[in-house]
ChimeraX commands (.cxc) that place a marker at each C-alpha (Angstrom):
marker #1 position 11.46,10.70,0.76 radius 0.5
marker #1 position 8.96,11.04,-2.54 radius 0.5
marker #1 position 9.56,9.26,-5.99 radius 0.5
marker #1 position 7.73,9.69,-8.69 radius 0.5
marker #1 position 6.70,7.03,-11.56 radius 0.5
marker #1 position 4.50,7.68,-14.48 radius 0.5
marker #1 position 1.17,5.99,-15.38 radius 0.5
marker #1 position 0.10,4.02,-18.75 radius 0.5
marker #1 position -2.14,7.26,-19.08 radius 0.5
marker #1 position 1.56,9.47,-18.24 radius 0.5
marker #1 position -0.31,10.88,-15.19 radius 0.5
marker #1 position 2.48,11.50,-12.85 radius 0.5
marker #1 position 2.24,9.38,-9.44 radius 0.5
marker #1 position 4.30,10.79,-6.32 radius 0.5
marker #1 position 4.79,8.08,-4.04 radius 0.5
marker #1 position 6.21,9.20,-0.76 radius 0.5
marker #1 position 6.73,7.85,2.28 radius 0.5
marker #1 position 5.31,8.96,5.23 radius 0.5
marker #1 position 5.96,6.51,8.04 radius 0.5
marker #1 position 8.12,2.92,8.55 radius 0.5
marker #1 position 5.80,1.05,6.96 radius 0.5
marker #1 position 3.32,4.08,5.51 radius 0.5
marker #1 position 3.50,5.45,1.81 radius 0.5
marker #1 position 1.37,7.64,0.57 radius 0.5
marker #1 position 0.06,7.19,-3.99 radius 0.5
marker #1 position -1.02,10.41,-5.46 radius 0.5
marker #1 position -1.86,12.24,-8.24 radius 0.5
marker #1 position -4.09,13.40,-11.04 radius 0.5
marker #1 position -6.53,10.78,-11.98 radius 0.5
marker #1 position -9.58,10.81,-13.77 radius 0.5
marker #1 position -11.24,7.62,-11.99 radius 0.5
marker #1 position -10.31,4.91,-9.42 radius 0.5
marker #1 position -11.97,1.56,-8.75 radius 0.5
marker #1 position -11.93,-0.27,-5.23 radius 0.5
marker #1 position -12.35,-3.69,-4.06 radius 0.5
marker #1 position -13.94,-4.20,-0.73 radius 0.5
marker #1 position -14.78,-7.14,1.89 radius 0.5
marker #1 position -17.62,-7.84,2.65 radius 0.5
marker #1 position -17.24,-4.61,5.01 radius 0.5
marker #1 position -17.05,-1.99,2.62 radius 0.5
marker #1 position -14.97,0.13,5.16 radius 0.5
marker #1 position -11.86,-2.63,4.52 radius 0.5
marker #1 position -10.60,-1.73,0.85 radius 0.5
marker #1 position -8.89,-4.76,-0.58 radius 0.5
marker #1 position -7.82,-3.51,-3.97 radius 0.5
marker #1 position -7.51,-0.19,-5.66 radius 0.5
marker #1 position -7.27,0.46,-9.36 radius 0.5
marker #1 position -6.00,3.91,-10.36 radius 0.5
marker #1 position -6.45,5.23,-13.89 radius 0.5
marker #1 position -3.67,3.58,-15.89 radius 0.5
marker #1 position -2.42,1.99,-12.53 radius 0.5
marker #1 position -0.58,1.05,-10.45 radius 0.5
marker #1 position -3.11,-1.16,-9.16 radius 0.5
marker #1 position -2.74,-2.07,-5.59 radius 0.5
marker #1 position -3.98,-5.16,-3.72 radius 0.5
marker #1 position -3.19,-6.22,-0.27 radius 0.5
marker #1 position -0.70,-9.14,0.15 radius 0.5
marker #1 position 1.21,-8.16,-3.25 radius 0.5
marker #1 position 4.61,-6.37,-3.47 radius 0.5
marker #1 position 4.98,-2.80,-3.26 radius 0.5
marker #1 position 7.43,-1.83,-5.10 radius 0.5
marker #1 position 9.56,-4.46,-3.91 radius 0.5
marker #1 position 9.72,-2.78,-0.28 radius 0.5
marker #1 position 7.51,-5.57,1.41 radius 0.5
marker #1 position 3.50,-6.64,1.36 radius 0.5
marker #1 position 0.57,-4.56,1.18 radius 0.5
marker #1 position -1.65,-4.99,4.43 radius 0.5
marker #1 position -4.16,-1.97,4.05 radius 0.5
marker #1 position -5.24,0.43,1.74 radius 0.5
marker #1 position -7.02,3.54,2.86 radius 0.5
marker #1 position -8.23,5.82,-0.01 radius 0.5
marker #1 position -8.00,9.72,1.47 radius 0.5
marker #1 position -10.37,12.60,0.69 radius 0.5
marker #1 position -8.31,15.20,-1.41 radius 0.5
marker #1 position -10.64,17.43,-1.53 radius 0.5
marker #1 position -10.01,17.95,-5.32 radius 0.5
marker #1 position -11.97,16.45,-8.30 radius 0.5
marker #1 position -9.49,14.55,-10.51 radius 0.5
marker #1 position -6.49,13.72,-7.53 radius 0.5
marker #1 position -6.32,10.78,-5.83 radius 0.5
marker #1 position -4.62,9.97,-2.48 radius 0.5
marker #1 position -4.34,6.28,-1.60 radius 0.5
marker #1 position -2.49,5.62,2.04 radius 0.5
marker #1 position -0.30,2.10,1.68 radius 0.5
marker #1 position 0.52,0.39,4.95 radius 0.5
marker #1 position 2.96,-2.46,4.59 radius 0.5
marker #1 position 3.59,-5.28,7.06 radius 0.5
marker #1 position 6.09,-4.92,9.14 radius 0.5
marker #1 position 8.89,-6.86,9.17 radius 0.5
marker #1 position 8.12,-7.85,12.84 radius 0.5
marker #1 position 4.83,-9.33,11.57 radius 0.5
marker #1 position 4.18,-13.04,10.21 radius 0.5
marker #1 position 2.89,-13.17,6.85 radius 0.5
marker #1 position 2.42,-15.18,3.80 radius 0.5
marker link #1:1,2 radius 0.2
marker link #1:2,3 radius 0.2
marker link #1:3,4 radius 0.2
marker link #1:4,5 radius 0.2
marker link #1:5,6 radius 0.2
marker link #1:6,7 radius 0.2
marker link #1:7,8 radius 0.2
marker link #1:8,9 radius 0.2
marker link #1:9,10 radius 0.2
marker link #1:10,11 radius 0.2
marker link #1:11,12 radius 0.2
marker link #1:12,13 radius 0.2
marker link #1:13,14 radius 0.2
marker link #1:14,15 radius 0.2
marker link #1:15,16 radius 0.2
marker link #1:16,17 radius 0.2
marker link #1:17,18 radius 0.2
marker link #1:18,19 radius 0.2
marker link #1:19,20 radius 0.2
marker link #1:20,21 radius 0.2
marker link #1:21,22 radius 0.2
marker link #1:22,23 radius 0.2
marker link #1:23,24 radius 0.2
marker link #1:24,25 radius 0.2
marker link #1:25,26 radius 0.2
marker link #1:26,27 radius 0.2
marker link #1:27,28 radius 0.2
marker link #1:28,29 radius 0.2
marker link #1:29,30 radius 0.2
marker link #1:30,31 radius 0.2
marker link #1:31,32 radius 0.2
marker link #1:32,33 radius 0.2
marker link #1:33,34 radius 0.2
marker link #1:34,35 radius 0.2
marker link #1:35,36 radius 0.2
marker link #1:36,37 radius 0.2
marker link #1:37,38 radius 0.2
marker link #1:38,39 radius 0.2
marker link #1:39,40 radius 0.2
marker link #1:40,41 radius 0.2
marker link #1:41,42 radius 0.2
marker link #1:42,43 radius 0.2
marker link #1:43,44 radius 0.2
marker link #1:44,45 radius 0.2
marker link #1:45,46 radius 0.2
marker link #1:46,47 radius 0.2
marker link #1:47,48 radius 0.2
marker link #1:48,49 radius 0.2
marker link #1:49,50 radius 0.2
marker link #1:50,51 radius 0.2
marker link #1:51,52 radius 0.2
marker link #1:52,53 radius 0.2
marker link #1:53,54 radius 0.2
marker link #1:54,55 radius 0.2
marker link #1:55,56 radius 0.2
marker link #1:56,57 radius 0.2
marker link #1:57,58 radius 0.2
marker link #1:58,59 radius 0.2
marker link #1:59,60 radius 0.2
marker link #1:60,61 radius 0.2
marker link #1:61,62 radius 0.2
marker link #1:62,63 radius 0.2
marker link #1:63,64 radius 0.2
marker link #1:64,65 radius 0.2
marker link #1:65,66 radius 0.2
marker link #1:66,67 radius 0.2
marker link #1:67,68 radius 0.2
marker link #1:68,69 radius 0.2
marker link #1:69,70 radius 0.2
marker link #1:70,71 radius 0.2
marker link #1:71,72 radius 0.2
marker link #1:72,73 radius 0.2
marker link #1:73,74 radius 0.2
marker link #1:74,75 radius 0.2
marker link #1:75,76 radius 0.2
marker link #1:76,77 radius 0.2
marker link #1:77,78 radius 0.2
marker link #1:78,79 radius 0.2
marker link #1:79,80 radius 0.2
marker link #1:80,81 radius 0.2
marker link #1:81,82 radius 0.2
marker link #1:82,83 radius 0.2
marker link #1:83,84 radius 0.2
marker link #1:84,85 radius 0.2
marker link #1:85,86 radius 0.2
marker link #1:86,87 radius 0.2
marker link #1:87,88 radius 0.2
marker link #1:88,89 radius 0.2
marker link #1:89,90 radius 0.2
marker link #1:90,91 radius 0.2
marker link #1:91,92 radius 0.2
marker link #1:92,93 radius 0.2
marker link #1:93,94 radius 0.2
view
């Protein structure tokens, strides 16, 4: 199931999801900013071009808490791919 939402920018976003708890944020985008840990393999945050901006433990589009955020290699300049796992409503979490 895929819904789409529109950016600041009016950059279309497909959001679509892919497994229980797995969604997947794309579209065109000029640039994208990430926060890291300390381990810059762990993304924290992720900032598309006139949004949405994602950070772990916040809402996702009111369908439960962000617990990783993996960007994926389009293989196109200008179109982003950002994999959102939520926790699962088995799991504890703040």
């Amino acid at each position: 199931m895929s819904q789409c939402l529109r950016s600041k920018e009016k950059n279309k976003r497909v959001i679509t999801q892919i497994g229980e708890n797995e969604y997947l944020v794309e579209g065109e985008s000029d640039w994208a900013r990430f926060g890291c840990q300390s381990d810059i393999s762990i993304i924290t945050s992720a900032n598309l071009e006139g949004g949405p901006f994602l950070i772990v433990g916040d809402s996702f589009l009111g369908k439960g808490k962000i617990s990783a955020i993996q960007n994926i290699d389009s293989g196109r300049d200008g179109y982003i791919i950002i994999k959102v796992t939520l926790f699962s409503t088995k799991e504890k979490h703040d």
